[in-house]
N, CA and C atoms of all chains as a GROMACS GRO file, in nm:
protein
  582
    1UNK      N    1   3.729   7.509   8.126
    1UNK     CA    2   3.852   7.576   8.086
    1UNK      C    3   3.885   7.687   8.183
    2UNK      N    4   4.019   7.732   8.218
    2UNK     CA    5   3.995   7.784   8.311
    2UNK      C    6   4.128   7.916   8.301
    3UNK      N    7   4.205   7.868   8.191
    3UNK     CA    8   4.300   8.006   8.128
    3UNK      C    9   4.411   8.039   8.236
    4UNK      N   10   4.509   7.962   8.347
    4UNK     CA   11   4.523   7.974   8.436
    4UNK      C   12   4.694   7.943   8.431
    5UNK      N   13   4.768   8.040   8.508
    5UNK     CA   14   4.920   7.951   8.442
    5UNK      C   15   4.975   7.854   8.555
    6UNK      N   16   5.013   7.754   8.520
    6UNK     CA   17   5.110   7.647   8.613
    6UNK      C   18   5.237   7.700   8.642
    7UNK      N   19   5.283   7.674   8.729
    7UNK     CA   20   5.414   7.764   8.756
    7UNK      C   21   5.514   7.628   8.837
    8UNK      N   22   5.642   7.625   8.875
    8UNK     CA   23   5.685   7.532   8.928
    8UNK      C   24   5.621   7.541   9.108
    9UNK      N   25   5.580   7.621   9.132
    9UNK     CA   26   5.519   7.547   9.272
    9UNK      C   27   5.427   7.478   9.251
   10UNK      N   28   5.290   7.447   9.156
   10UNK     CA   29   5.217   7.380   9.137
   10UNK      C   30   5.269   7.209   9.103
   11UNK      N   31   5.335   7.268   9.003
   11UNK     CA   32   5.418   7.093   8.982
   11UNK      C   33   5.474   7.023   9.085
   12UNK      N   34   5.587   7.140   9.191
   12UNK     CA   35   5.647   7.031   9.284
   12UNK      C   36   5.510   7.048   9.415
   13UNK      N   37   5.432   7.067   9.422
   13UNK     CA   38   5.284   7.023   9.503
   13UNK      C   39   5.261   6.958   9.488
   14UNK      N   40   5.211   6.905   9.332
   14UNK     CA   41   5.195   6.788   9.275
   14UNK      C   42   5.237   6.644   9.331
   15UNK      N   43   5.375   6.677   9.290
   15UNK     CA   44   5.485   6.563   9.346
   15UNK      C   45   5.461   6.537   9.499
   16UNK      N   46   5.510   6.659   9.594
   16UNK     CA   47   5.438   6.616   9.701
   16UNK      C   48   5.312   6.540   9.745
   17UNK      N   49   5.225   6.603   9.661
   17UNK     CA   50   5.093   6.516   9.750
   17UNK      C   51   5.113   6.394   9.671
   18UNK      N   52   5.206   6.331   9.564
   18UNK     CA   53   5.220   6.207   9.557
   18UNK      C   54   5.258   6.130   9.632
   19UNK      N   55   5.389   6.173   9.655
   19UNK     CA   56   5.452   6.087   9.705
   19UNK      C   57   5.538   6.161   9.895
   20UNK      N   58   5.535   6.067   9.972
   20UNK     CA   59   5.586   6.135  10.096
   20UNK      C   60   5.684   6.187  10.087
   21UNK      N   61   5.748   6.263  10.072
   21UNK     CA   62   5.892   6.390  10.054
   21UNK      C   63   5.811   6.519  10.119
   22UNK      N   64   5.903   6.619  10.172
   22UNK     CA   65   5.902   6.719  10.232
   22UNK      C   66   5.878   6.775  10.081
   23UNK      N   67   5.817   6.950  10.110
   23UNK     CA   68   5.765   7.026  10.014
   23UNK      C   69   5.907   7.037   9.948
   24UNK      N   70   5.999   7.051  10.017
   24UNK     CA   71   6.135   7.106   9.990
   24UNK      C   72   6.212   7.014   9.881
   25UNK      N   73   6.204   6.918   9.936
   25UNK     CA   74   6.255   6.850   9.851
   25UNK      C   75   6.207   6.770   9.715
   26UNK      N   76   6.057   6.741   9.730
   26UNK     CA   77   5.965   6.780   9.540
   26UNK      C   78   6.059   6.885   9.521
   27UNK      N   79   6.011   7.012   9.576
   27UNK     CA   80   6.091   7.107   9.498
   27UNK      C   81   6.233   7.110   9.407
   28UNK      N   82   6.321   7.052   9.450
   28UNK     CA   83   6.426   6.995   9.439
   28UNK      C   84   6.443   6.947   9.288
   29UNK      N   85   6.390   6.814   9.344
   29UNK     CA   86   6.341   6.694   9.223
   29UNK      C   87   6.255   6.732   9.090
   30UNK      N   88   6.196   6.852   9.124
   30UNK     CA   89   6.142   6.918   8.975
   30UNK      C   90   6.254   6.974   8.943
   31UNK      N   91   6.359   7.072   9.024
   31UNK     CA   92   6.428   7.124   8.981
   31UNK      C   93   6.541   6.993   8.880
   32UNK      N   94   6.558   6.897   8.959
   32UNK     CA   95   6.656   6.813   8.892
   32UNK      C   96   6.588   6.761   8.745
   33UNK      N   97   6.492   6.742   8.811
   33UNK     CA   98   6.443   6.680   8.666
   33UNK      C   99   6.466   6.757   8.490
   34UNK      N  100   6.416   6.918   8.548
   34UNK     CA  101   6.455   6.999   8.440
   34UNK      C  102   6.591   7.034   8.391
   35UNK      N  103   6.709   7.028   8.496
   35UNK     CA  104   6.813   7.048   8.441
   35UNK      C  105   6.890   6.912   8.426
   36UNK      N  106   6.775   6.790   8.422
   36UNK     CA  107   6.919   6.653   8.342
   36UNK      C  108   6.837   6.660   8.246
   37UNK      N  109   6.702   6.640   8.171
   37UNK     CA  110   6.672   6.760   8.055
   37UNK      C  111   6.740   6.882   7.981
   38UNK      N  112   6.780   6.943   8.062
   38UNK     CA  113   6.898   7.049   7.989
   38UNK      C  114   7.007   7.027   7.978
   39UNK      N  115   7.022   6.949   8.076
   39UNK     CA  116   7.209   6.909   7.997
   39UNK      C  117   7.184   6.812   7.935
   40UNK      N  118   7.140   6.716   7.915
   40UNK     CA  119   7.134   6.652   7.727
   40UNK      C  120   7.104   6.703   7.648
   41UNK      N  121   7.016   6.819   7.644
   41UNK     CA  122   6.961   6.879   7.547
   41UNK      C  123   7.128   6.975   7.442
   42UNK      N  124   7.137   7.066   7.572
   42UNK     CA  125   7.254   7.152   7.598
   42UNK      C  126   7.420   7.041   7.522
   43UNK      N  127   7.350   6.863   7.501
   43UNK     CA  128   7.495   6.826   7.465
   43UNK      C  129   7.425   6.760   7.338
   44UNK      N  130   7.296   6.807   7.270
   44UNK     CA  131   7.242   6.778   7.141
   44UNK      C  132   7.182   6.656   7.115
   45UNK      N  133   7.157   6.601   7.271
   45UNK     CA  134   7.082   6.504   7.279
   45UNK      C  135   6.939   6.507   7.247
   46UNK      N  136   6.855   6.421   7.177
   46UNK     CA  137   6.695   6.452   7.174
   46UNK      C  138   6.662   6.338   7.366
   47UNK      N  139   6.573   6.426   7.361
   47UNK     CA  140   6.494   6.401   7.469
   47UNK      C  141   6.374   6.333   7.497
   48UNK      N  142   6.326   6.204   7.469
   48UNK     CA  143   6.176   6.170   7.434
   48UNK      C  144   6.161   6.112   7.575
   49UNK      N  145   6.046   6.146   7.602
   49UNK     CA  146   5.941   6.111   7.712
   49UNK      C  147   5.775   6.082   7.658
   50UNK      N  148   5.782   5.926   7.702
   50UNK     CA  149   5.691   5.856   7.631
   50UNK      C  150   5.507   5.884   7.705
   51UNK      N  151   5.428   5.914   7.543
   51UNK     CA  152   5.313   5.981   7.624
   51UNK      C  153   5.317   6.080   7.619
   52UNK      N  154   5.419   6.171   7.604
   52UNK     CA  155   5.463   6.338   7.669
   52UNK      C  156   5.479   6.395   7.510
   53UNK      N  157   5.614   6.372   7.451
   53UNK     CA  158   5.628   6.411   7.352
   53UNK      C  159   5.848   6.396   7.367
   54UNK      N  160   5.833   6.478   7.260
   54UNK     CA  161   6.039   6.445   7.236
   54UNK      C  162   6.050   6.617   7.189
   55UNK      N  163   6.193   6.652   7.279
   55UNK     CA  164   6.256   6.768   7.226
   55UNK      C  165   6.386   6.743   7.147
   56UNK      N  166   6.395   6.802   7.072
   56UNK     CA  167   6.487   6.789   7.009
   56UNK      C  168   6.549   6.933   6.961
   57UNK      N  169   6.724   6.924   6.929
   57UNK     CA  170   6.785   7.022   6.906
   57UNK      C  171   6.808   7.078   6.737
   58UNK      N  172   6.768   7.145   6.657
   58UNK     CA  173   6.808   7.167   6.557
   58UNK      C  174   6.894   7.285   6.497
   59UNK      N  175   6.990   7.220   6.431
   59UNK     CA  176   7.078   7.385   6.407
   59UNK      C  177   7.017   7.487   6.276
   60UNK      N  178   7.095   7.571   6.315
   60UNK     CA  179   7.040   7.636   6.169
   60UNK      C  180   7.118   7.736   6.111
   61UNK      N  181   7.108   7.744   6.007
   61UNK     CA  182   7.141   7.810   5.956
   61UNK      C  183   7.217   7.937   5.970
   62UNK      N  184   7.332   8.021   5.898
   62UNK     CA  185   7.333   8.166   5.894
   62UNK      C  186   7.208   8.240   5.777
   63UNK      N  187   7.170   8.284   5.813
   63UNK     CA  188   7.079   8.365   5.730
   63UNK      C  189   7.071   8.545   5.725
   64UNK      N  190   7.017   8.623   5.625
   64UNK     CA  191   7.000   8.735   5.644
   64UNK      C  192   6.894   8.821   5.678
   65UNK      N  193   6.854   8.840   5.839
   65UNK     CA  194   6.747   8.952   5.868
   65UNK      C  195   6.804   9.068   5.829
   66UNK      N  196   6.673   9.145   5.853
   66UNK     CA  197   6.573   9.261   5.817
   66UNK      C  198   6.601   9.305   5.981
   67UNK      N  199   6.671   9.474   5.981
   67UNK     CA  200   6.564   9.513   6.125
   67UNK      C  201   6.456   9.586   6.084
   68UNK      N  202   6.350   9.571   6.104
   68UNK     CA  203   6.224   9.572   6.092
   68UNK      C  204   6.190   9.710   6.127
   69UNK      N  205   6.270   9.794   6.258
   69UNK     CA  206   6.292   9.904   6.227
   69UNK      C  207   6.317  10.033   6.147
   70UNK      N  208   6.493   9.988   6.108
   70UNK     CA  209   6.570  10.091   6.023
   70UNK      C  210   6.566   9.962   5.822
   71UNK      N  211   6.534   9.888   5.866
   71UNK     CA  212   6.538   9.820   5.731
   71UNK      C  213   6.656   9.714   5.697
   72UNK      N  214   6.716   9.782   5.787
   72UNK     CA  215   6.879   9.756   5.744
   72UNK      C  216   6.923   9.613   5.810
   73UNK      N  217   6.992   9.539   5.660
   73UNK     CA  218   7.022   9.434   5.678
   73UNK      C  219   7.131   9.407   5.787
   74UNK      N  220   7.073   9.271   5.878
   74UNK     CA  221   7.169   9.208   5.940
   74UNK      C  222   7.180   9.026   5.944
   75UNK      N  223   7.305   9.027   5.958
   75UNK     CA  224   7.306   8.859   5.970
   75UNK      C  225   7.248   8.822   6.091
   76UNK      N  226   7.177   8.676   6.016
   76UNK     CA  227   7.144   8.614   6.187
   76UNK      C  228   7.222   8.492   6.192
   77UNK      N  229   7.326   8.497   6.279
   77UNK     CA  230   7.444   8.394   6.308
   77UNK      C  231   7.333   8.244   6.315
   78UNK      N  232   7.433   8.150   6.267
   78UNK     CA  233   7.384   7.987   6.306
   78UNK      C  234   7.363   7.929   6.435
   79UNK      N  235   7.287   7.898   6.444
   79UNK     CA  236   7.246   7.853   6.601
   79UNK      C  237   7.150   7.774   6.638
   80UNK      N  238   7.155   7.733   6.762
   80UNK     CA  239   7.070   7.555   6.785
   80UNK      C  240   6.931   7.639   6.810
   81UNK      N  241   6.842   7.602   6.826
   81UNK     CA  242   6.674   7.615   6.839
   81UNK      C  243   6.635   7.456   6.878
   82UNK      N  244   6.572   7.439   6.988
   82UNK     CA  245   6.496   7.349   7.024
   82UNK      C  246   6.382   7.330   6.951
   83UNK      N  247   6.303   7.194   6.936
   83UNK     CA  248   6.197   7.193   6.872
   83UNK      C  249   6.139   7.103   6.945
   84UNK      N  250   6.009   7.099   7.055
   84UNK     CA  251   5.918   7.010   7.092
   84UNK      C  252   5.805   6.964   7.036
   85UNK      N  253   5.814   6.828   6.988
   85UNK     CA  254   5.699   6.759   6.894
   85UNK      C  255   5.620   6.656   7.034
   86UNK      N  256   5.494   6.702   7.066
   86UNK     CA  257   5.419   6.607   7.136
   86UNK      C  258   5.405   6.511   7.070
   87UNK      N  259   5.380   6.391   7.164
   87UNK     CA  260   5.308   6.250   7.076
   87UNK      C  261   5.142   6.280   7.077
   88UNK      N  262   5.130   6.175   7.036
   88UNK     CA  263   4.981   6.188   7.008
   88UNK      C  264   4.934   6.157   7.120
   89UNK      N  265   4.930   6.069   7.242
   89UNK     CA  266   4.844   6.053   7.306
   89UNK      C  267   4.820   6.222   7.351
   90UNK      N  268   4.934   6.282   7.406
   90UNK     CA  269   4.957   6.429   7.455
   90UNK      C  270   4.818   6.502   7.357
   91UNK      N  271   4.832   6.493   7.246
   91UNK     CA  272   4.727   6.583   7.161
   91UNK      C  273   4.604   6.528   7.185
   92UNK      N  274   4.582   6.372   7.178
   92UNK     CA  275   4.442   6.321   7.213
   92UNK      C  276   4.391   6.378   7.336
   93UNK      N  277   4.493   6.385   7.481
   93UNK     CA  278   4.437   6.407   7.582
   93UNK      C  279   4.387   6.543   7.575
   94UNK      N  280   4.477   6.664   7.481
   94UNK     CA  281   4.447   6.780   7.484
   94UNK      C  282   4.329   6.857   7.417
   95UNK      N  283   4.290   6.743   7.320
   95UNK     CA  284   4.136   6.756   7.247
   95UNK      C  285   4.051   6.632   7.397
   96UNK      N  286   4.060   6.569   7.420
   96UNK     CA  287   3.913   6.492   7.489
   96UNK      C  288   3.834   6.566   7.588
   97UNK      N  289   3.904   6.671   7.638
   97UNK     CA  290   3.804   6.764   7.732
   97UNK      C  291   3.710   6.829   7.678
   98UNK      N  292   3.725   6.902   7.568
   98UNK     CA  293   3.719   7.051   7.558
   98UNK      C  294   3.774   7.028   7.370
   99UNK      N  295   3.682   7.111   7.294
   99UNK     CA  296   3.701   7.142   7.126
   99UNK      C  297   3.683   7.264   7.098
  100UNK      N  298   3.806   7.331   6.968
  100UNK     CA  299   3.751   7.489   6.999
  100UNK      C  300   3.659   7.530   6.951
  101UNK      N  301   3.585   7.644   6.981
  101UNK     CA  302   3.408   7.688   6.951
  101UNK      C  303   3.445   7.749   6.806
  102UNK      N  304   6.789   6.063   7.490
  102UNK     CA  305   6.752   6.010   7.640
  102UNK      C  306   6.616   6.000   7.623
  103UNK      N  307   6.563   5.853   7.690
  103UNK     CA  308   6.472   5.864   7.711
  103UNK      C  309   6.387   5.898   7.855
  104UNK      N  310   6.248   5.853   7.846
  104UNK     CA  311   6.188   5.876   8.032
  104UNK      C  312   6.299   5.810   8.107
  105UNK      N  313   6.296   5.649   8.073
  105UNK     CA  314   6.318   5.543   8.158
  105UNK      C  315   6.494   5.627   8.204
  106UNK      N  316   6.558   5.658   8.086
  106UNK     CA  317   6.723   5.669   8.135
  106UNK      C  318   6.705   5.843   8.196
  107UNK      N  319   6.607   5.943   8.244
  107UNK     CA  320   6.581   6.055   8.303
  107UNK      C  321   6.587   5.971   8.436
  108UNK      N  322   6.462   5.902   8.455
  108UNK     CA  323   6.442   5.839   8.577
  108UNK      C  324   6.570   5.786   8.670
  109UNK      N  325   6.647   5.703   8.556
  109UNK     CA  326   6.782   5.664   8.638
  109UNK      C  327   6.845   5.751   8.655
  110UNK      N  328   6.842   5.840   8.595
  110UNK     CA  329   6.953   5.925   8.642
  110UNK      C  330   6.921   6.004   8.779
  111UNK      N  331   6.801   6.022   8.771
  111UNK     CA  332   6.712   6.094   8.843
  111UNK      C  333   6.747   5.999   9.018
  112UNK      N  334   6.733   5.834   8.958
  112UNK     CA  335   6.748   5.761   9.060
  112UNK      C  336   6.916   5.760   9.106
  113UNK      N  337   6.955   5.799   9.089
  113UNK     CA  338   7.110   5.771   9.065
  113UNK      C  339   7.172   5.880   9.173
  114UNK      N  340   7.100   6.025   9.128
  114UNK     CA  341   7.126   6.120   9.197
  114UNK      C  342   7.082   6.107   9.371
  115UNK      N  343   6.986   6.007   9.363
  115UNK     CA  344   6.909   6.044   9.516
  115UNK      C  345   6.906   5.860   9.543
  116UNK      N  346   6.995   5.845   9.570
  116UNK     CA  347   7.014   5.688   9.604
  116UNK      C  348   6.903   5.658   9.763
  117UNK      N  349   6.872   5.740   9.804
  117UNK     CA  350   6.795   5.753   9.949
  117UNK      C  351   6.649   5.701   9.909
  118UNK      N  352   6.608   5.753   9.760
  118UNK     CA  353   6.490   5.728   9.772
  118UNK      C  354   6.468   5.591   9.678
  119UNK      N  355   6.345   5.507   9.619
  119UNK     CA  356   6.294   5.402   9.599
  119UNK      C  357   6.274   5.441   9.478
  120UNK      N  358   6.332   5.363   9.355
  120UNK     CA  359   6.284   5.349   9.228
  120UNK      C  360   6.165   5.374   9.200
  121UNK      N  361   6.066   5.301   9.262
  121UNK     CA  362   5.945   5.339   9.258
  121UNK      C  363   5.848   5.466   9.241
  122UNK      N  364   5.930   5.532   9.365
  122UNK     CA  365   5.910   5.707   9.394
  122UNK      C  366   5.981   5.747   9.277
  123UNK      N  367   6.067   5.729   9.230
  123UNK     CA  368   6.137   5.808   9.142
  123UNK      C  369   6.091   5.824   9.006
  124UNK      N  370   5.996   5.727   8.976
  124UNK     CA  371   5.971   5.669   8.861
  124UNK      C  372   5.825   5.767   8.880
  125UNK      N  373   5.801   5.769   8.990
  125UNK     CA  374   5.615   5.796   9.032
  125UNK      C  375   5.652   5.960   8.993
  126UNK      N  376   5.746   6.032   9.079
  126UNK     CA  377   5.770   6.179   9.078
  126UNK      C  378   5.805   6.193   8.906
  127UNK      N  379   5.892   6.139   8.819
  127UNK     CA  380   5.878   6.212   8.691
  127UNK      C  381   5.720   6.162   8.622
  128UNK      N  382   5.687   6.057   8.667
  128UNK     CA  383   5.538   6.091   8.611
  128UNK      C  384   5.447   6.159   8.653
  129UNK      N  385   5.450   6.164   8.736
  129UNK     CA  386   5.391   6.294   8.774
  129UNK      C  387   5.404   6.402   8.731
  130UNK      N  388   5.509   6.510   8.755
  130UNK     CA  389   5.533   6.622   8.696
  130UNK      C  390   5.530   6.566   8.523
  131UNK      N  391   5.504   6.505   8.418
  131UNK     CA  392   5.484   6.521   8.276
  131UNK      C  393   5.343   6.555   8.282
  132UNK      N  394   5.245   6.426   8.353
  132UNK     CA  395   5.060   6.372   8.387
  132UNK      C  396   5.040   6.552   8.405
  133UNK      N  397   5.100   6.619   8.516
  133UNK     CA  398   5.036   6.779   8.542
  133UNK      C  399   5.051   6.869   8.434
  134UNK      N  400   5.172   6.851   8.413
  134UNK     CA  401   5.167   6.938   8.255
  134UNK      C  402   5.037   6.920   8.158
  135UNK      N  403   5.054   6.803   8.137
  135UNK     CA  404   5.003   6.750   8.013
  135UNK      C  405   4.784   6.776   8.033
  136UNK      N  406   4.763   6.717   8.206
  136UNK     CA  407   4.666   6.795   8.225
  136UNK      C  408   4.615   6.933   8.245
  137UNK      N  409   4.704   6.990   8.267
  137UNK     CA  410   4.729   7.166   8.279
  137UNK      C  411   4.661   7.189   8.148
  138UNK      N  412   4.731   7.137   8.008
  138UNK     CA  413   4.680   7.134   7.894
  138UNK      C  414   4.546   7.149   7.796
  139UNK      N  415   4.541   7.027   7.910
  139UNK     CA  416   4.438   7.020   7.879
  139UNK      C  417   4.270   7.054   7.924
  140UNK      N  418   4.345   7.135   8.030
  140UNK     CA  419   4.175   7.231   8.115
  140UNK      C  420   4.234   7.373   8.044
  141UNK      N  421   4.337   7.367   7.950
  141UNK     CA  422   4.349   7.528   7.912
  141UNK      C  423   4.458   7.637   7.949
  142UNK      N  424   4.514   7.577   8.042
  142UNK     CA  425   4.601   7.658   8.111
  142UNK      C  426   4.724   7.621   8.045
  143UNK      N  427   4.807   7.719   8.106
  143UNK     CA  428   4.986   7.745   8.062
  143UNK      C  429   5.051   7.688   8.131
  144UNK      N  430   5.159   7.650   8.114
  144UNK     CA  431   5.262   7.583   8.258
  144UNK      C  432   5.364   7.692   8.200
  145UNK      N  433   5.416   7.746   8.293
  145UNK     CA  434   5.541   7.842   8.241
  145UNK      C  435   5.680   7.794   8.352
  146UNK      N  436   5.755   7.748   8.303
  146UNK     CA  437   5.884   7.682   8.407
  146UNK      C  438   6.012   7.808   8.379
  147UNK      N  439   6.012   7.897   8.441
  147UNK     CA  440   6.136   8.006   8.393
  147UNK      C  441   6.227   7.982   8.407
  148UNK      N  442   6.326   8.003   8.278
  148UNK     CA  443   6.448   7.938   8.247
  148UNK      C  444   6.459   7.765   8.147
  149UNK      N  445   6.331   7.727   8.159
  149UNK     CA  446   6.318   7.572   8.096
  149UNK      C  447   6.246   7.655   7.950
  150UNK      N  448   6.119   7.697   7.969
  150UNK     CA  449   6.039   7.735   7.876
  150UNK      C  450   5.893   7.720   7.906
  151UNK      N  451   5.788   7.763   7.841
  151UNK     CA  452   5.650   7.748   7.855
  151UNK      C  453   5.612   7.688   7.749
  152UNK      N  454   5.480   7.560   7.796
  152UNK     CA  455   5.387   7.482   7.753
  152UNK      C  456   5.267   7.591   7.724
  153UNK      N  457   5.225   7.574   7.619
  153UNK     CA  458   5.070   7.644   7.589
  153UNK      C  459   5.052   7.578   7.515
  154UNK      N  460   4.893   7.606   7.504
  154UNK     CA  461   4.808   7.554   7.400
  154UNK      C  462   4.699   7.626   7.307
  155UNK      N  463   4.758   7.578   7.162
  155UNK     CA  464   4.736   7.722   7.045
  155UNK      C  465   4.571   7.628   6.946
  156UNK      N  466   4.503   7.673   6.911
  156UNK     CA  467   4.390   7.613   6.853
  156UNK      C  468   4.452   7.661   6.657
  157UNK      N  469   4.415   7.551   6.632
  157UNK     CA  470   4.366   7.531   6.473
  157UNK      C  471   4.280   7.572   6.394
  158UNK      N  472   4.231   7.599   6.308
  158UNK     CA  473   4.084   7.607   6.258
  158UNK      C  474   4.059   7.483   6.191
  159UNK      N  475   3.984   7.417   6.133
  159UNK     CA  476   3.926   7.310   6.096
  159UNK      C  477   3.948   7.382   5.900
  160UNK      N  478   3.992   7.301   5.846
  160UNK     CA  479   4.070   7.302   5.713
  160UNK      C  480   3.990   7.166   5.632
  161UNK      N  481   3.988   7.192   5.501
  161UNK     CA  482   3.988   7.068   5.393
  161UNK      C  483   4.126   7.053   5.383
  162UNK      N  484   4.148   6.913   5.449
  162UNK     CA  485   4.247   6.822   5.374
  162UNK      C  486   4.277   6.766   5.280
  163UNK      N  487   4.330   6.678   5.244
  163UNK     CA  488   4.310   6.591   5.130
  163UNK      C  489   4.394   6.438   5.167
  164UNK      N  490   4.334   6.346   5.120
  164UNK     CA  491   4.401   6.229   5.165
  164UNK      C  492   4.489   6.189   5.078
  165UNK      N  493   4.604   6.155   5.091
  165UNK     CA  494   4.780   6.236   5.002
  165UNK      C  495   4.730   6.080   4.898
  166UNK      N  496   4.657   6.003   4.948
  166UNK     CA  497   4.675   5.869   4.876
  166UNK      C  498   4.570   5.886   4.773
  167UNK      N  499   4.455   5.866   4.768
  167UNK     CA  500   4.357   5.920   4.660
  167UNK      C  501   4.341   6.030   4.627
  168UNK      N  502   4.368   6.183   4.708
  168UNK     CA  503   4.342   6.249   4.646
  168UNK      C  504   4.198   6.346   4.704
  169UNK      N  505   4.109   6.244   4.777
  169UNK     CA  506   4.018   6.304   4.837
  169UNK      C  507   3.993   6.411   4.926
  170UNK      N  508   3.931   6.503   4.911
  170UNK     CA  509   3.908   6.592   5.022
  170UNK      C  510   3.845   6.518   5.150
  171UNK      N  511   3.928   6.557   5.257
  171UNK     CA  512   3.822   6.548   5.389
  171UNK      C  513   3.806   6.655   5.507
  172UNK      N  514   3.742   6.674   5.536
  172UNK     CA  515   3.682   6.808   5.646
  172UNK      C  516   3.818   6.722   5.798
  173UNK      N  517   3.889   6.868   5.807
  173UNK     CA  518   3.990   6.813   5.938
  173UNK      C  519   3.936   6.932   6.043
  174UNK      N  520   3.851   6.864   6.180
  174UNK     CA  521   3.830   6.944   6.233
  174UNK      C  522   3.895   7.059   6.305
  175UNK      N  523   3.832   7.182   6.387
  175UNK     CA  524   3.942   7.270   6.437
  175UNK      C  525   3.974   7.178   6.532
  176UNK      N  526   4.152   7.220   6.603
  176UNK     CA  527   4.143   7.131   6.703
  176UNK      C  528   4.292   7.210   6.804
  177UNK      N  529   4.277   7.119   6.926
  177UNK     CA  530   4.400   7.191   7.002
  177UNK      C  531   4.544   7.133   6.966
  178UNK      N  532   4.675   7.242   6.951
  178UNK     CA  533   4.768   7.199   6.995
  178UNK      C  534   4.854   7.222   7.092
  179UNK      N  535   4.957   7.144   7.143
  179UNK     CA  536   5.037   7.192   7.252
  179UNK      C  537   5.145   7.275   7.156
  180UNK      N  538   5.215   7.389   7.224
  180UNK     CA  539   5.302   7.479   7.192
  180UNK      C  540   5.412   7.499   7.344
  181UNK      N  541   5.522   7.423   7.285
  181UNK     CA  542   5.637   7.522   7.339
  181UNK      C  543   5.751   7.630   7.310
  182UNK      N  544   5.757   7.717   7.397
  182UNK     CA  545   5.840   7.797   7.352
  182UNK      C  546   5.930   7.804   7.500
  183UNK      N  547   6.075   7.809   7.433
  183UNK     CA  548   6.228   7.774   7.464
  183UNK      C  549   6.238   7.881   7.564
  184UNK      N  550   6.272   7.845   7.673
  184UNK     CA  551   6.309   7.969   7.776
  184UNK      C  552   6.454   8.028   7.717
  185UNK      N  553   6.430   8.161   7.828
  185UNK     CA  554   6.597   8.229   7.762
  185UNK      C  555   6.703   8.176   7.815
  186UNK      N  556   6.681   8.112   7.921
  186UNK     CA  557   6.821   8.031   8.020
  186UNK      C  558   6.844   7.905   7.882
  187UNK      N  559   6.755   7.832   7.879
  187UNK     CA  560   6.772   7.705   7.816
  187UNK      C  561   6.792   7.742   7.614
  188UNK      N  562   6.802   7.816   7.589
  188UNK     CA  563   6.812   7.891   7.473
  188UNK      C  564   6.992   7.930   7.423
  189UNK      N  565   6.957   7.997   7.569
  189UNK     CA  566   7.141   8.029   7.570
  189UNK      C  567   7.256   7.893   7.580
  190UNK      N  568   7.167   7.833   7.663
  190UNK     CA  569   7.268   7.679   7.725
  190UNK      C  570   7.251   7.632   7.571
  191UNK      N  571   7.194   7.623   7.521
  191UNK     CA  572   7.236   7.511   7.363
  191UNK      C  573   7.283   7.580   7.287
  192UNK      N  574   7.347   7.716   7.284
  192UNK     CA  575   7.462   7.793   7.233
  192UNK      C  576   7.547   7.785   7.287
  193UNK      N  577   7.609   7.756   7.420
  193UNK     CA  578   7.724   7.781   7.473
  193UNK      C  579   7.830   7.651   7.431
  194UNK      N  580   7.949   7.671   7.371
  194UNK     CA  581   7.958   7.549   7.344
  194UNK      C  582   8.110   7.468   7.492
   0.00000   0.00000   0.00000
């Protein structure tokens, strides 16, 4: 285990040492990849990637917060929230290394 | 949308390169995530959102059909949380 964060240069490295493309352009192609992901998402599309897991958009509600501060009530306007549900292989792979102590 | 219609699109955008590659590069970038995961680490993509992974404790269940208790071990899950770019974009209408 090694507690370590991935960042997008690691990913488009990745891609590079896959496949022959300049560093520049992995780079790129991660970038594309995440934003045709966001614009379906962004047009309330669910998103499933098989193995990986599915995002999906859910609306919600108006409801009434608390500021937690002064006490004092405020509305919290209706609005989309993403929700990512892994599949299972995703969870199998994430237990077969490593179980928590 | 699924992988396969990411990929085309993906292929669509970069007509230069080979289905193949195209198909290889989004598997790739999911395979790193998903192993990132699973040695422990975070993937943080700013503006998309961050992948982590949150542990369970191990709980009595019950099996919804008989009724039985069974020991569910602790175990890992993946956790994302919504970047602020990609947060805002599914408000804007």
């Amino acid at each position: 285990m090694s507690n370590e964060t991935i960042t997008r240069a690691q990913l488009s490295e990745a891609v590079y040492q896959e496949v022959g493309l300049s560093r520049n352009e992995s780079a790129d192609l991660l970038e594309s990849v995440l934003s045709i992901i966001t614009d379906a998402l962004a047009k309330g599309e669910t998103v499933k990637i098989s193995s990986f897991g599915s995002f999906s958009v859910r609306q919600k509600g108006q409801r009434i917060g608390r500021n937690p501060k002064t006490g004092e009530e405020v509305p919290i306007l209706p609005r989309k929230v993403l929700v990512f549900r892994p599949s299972q292989v995703m969870k199998a792979r994430i237990n077969a290394k490593r179980s928590p102590s | 949308m699924t992988k396969s219609e990411l990929i085309q699109q993906l292929a669509e955008a970069n007509p230069h390169l080979y289905l193949r590659d195209v198909e290889r590069i989004v598997t790739t970038i999911f395979d790193e995530i998903t192993d990132a995961l699973a040695n422990g680490d975070r993937v943080e993509l700013r503006g998309f959102g961050a992948f982590s992974v949150k542990e369970r404790d191990s709980r009595t269940g019950r099996n919804p059909r008989t009724g039985e208790a069974v020991d569910v071990p602790a175990k890992y899950i993946p956790y994302f949380k919504t970047g602020k770019q990609l947060r805002e974009k599914l408000n804007t209408d």
